[in-house]
C-alpha positions as a Markdown table, in Angstrom:
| # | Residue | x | y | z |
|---|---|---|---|---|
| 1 | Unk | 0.0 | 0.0 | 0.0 |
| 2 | Unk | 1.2 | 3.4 | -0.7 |
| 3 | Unk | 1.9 | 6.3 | 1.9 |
| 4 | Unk | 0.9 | 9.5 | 1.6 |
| 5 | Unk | 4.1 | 10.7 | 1.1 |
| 6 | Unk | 3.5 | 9.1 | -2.6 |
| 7 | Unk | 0.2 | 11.4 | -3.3 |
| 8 | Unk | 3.3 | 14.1 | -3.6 |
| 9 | Unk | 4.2 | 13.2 | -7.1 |
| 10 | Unk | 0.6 | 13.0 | -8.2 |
| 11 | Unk | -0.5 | 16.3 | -10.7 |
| 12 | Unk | -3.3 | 16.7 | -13.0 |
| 13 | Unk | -3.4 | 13.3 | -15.3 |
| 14 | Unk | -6.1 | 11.6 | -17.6 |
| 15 | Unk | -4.8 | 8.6 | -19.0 |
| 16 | Unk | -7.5 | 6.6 | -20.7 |
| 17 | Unk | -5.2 | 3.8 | -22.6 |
| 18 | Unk | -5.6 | 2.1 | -25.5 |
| 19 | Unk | -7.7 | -0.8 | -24.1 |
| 20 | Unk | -10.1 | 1.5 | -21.8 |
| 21 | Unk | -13.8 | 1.7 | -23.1 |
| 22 | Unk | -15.9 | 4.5 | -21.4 |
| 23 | Unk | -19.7 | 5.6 | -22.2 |
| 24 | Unk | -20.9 | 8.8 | -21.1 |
| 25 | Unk | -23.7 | 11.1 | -20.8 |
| 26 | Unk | -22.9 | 14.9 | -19.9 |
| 27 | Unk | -25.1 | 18.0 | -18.9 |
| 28 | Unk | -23.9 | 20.5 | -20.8 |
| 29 | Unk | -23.0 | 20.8 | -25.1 |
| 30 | Unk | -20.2 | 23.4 | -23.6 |
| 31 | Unk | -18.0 | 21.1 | -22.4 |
| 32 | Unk | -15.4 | 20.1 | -24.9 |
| 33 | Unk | -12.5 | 18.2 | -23.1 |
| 34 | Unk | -11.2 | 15.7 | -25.6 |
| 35 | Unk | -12.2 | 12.5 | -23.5 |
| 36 | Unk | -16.1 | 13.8 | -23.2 |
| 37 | Unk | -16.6 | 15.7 | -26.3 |
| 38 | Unk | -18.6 | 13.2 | -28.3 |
| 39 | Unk | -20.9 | 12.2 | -26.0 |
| 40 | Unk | -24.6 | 12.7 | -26.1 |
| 41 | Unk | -25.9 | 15.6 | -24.1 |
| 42 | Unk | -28.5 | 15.2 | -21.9 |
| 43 | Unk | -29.7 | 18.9 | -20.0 |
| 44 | Unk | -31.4 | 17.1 | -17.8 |
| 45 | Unk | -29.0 | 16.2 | -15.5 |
| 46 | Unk | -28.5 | 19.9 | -13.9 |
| 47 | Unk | -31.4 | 19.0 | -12.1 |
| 48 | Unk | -29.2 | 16.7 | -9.9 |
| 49 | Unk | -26.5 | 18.9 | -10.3 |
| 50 | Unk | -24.9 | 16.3 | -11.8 |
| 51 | Unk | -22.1 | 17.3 | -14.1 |
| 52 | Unk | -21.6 | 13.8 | -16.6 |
| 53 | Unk | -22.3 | 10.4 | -15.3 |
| 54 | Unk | -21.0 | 6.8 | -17.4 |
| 55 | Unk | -19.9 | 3.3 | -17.1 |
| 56 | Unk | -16.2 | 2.5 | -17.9 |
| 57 | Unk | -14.1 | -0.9 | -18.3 |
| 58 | Unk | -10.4 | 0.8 | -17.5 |
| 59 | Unk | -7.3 | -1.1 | -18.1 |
| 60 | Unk | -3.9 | -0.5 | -16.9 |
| 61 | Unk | -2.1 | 2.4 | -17.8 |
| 62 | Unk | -5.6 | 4.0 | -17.2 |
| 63 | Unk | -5.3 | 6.8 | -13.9 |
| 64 | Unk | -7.1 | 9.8 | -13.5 |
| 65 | Unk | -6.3 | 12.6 | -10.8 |
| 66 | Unk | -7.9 | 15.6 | -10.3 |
| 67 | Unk | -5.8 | 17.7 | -8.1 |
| 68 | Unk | -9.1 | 19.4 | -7.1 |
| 69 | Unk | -12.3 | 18.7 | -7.4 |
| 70 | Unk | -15.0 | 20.8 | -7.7 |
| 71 | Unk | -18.2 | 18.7 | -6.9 |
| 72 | Unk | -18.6 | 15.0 | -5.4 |
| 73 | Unk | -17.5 | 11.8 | -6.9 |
| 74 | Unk | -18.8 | 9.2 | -6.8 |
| 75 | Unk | -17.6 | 4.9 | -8.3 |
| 76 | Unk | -19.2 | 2.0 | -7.9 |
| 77 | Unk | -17.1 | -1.1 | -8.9 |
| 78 | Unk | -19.2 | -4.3 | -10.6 |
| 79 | Unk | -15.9 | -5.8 | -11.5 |
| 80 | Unk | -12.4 | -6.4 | -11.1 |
| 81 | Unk | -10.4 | -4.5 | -9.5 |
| 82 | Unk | -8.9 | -0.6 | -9.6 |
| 83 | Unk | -7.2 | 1.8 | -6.4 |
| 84 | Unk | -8.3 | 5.3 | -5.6 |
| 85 | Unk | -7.4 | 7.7 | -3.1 |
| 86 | Unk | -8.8 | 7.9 | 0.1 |
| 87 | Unk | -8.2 | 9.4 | 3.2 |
| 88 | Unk | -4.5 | 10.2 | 2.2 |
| 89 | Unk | -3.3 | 6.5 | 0.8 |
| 90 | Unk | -4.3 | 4.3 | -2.2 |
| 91 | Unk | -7.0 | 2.1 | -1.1 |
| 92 | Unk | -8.2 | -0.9 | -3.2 |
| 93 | Unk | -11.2 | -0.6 | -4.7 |
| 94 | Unk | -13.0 | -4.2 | -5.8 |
| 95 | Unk | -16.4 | -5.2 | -6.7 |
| 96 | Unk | -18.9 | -4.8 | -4.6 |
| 97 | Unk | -17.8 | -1.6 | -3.1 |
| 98 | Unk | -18.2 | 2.2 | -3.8 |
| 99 | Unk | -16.8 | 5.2 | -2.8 |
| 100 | Unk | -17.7 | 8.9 | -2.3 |
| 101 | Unk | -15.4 | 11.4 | -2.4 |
| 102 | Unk | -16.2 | 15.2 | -1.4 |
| 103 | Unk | -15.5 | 18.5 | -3.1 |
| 104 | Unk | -12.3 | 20.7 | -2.7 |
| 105 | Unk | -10.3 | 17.5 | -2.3 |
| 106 | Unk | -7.9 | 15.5 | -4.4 |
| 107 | Unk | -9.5 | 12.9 | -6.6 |
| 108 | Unk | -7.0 | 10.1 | -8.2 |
| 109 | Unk | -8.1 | 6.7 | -9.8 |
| 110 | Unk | -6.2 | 4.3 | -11.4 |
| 111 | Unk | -6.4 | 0.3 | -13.2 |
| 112 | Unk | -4.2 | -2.2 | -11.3 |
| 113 | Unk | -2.0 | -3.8 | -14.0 |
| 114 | Unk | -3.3 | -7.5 | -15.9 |
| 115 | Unk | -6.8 | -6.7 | -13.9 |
| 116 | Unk | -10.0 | -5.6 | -15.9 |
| 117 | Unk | -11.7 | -2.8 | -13.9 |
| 118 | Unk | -15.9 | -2.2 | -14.5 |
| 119 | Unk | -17.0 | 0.4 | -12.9 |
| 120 | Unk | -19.5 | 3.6 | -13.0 |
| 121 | Unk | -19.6 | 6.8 | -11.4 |
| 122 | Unk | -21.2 | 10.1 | -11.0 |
| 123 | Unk | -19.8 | 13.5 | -11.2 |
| 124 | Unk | -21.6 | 16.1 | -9.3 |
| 125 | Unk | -21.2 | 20.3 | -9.6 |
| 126 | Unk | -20.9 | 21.9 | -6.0 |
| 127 | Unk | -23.6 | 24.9 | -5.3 |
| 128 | Unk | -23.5 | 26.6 | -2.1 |
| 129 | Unk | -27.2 | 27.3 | -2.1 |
| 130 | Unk | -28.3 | 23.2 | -2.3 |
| 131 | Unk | -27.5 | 20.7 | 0.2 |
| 132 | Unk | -25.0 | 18.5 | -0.4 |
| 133 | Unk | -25.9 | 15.0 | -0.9 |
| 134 | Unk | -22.9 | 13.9 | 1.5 |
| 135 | Unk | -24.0 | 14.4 | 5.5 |
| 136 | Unk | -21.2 | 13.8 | 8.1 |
| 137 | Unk | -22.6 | 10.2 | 8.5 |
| 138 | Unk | -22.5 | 9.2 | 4.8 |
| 139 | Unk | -19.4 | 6.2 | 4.4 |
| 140 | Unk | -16.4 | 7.4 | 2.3 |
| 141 | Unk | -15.9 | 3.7 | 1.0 |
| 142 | Unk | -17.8 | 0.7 | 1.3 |
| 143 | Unk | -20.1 | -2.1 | 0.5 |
| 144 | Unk | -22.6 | -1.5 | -2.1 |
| 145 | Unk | -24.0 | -3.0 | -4.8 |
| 146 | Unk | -23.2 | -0.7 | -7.6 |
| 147 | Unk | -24.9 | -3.2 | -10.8 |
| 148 | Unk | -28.4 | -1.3 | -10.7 |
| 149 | Unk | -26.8 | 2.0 | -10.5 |
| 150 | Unk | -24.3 | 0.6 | -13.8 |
| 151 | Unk | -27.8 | -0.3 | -15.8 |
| 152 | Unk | -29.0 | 2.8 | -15.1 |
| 153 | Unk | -26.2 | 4.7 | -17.3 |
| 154 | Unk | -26.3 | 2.6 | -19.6 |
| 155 | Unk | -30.3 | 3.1 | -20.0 |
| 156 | Unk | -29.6 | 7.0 | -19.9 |
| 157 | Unk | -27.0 | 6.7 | -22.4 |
| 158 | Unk | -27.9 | 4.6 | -24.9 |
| 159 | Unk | -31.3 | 7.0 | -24.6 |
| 160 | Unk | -29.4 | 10.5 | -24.8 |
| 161 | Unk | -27.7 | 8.8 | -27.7 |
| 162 | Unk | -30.8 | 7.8 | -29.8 |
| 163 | Unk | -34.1 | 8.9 | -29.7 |
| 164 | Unk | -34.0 | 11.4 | -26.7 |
| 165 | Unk | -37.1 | 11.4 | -25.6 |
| 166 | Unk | -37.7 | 13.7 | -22.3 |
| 167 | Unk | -39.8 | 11.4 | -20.5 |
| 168 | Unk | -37.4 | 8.4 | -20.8 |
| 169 | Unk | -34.1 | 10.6 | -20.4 |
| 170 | Unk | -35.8 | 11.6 | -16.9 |
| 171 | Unk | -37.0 | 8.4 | -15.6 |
| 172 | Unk | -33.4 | 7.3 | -15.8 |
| 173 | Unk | -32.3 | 10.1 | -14.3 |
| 174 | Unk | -34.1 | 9.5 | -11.4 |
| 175 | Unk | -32.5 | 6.0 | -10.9 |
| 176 | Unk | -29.3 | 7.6 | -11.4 |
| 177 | Unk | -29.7 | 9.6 | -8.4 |
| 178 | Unk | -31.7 | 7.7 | -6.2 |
| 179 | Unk | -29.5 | 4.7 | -6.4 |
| 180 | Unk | -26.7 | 7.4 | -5.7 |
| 181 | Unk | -28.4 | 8.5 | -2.4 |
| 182 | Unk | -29.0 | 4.9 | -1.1 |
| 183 | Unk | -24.9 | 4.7 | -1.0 |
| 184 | Unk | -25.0 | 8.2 | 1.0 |
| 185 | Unk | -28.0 | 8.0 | 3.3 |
| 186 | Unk | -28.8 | 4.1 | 3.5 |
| 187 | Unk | -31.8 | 3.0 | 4.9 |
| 188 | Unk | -30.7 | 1.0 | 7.4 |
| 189 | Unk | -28.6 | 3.6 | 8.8 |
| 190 | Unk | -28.7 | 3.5 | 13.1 |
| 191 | Unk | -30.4 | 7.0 | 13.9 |
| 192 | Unk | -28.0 | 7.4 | 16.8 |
| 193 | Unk | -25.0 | 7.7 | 14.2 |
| 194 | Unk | -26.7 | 10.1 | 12.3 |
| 195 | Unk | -27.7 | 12.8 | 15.1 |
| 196 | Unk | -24.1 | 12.0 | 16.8 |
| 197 | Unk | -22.5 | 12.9 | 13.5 |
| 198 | Unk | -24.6 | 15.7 | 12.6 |
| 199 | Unk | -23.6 | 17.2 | 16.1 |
| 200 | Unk | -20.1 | 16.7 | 14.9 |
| 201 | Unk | -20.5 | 18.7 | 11.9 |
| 202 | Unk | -21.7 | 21.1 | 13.0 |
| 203 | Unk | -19.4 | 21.6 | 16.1 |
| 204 | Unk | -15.8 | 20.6 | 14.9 |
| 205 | Unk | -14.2 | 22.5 | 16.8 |
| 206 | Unk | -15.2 | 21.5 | 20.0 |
| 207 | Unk | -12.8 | 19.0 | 21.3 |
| 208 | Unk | -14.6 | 16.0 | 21.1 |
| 209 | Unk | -13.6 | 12.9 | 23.0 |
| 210 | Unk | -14.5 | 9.0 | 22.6 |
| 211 | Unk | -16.3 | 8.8 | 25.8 |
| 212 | Unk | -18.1 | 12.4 | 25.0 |
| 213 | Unk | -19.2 | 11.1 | 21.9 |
| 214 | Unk | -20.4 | 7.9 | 23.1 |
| 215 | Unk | -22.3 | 9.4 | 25.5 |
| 216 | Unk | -23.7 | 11.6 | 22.9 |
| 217 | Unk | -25.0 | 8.5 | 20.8 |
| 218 | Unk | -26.4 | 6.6 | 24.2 |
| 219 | Unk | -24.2 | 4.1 | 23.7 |
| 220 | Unk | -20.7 | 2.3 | 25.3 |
| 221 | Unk | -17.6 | 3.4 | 23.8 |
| 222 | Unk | -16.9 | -0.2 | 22.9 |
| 223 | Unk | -20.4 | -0.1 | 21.2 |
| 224 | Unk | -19.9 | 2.9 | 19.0 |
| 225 | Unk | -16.2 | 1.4 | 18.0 |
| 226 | Unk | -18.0 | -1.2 | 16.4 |
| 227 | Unk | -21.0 | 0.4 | 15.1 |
| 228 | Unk | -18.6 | 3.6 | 12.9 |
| 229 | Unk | -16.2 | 0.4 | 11.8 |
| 230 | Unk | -19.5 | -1.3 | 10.3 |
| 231 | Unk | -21.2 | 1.8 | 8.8 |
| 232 | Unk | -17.9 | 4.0 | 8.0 |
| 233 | Unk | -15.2 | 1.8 | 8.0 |
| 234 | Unk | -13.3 | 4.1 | 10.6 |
| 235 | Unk | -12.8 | 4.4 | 14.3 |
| 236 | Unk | -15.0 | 7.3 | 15.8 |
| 237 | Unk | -12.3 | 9.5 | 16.3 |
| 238 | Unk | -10.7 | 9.4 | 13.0 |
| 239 | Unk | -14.4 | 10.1 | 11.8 |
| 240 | Unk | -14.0 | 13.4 | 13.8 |
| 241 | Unk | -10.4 | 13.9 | 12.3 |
| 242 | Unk | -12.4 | 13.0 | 8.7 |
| 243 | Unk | -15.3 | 15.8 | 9.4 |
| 244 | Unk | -12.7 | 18.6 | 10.6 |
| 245 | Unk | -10.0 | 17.8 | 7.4 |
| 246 | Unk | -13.2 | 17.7 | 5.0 |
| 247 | Unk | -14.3 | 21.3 | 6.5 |
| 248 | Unk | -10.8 | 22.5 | 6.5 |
| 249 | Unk | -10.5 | 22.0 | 3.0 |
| 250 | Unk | -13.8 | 23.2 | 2.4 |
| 251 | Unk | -12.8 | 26.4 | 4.5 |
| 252 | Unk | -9.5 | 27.1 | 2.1 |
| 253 | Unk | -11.3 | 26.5 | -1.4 |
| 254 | Unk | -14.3 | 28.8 | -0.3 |
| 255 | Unk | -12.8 | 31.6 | 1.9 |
| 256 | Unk | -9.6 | 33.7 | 2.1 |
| 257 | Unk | -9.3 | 32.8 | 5.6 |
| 258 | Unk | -5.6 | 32.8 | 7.2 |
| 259 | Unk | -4.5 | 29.2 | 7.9 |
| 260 | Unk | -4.6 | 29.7 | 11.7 |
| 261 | Unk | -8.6 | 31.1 | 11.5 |
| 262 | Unk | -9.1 | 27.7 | 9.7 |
| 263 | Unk | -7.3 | 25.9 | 12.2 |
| 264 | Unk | -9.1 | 27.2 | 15.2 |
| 265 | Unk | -12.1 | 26.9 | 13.0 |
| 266 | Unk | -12.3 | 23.0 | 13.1 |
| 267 | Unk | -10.3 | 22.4 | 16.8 |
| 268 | Unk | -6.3 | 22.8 | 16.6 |
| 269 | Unk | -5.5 | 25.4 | 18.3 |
| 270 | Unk | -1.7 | 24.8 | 17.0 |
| 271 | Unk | -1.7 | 25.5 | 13.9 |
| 272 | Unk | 1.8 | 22.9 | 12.7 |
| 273 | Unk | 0.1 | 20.4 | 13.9 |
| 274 | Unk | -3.4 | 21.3 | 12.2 |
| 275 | Unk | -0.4 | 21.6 | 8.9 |
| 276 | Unk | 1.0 | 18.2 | 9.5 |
| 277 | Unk | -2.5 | 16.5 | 10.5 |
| 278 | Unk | -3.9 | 17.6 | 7.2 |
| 279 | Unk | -1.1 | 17.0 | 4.9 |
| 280 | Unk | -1.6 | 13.4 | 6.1 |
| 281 | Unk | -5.1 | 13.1 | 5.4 |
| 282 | Unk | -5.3 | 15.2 | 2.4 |
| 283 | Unk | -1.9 | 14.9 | 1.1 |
| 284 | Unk | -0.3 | 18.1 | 1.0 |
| 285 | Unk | -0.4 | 21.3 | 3.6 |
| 286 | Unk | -2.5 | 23.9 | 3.9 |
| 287 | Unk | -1.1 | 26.7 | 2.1 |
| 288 | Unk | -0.6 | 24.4 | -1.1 |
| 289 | Unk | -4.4 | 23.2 | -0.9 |
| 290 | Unk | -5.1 | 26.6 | -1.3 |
| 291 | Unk | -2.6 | 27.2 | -3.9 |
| 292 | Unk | -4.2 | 24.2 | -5.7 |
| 293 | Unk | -7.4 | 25.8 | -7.0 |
């Protein structure tokens, strides 16, 4: 497994290959990068907000890093196998699992070499004015069953690429984004998690302890261990760390706040170590995020 010390040599990179096979619908006829400039356009999508979405089978050399991204991302994996970036390190991603990665942050993706990767994802545009389709309990990566979600592009695509018609276009839409949303508010999630993490959220800089948080969800602190490493794949307090990284990044792209302000903003009161904790999750320092848009 990589360490984030390796996300340092990653820059601005889409490689496709000559074995990669991607179909795509996109939002808007103005967008003209080379990789998306034939496919069909299909206006409907702004309703989401959602920017393109397609279904892909990547082979090695493929990799694809946006050094920041302006809306959430979000692949599914059907098949195979490919690695993406998360939480500061290169992270396997397989089939049967999905992952959800939040604005303002690095995005990288890449085919593991002699493995077939089928996956499908959806790009999303960031608006201040609409809520954001992540809360602070939605899972980064994890189980999900991305096939329906796969059939769905396909239906939208092959329907944006023929006749068009509205009706049909927005049906799939729909499944698009409510298969989308089951992957970032699940059903089954435990309604102590959510409230506890939407306290979080909206308090990151308070200085937040296992036993406080516990206490906050009604449950032990063994309990609550094993309930955030089922539904997050993460301990509770490296959720906290997760929250107060992903609002520090949203702080720098969004605001001309100093560095300190930010720090104090989501709990460090020292602002090096707010520096070295969020080079490690996000993979570079502060000042360079910023520097970055």
């Amino acid at each position: 497994m990589h360490t984030p010390a390796a996300i340092r040599e990653l820059s601005e990179t889409h490689t496709l290959g000559d074995r990669t096979i991607c179909r795509v619908a996109k939002a808007r006829a103005e967008d003209r990068r080379p990789w998306i400039r034939s496919a069909p356009v299909c206006s409907m999508l702004a309703a989401h907000r959602i920017a393109h979405a397609g279904v892909m089978t990547a082979h090695h050399p493929y990799r694809v890093v946006r050094m920041h991204q302006g809306g959430l991302y979000f692949l599914a994996c059907i098949e195979g196998e490919g690695r993406v970036l998360v939480d500061g390190r290169w992270q396997k991603c397989g089939a049967g699992m999905a992952v959800a990665l939040p604005p303002f942050m690095v995005n990288a993706f890449e085919a593991v070499k002699d493995r077939e990767w089928k996956c499908c994802w959806v790009r999303y545009e960031q608006q201040p004015e609409q809520k954001p389709i992540l809360s602070s309990s939605s899972p980064v990566m994890a189980r999900y069953d991305g096939r329906g979600l796969w059939h769905a592009i396909e239906g939208l695509v092959a329907e944006a690429s023929g006749i068009a018609l509205p009706a049909a276009m927005f049906h799939w839409i729909e499944l698009v984004q409510n298969y989308v949303e089951r992957f970032a508010e699940p059903w089954q999630q435990d309604d102590r998690l959510w409230r506890l993490w939407e306290k979080v959220s909206a308090n990151v800089g308070h200085d937040w302890t296992l036993y406080e948080l516990a206490a906050e969800a009604h449950v032990s602190a063994e309990h609550l261990r094993r309930l955030c490493r089922r539904s997050l794949g993460r301990s509770p307090m490296h959720h906290v760390t997760w929250l107060r990284m992903r609002k520090a990044a949203e702080l720098l792209s969004t605001t001309p706040l100093k560095v300190e302000t930010v720090a104090n903003a989501v709990g460090y009161q020292n602002a090096f170590v707010f520096s070295n904790t969020f080079k490690k999750w996000i993979g570079w320092r502060p000042s360079e995020h910023r520097g970055r848009r």
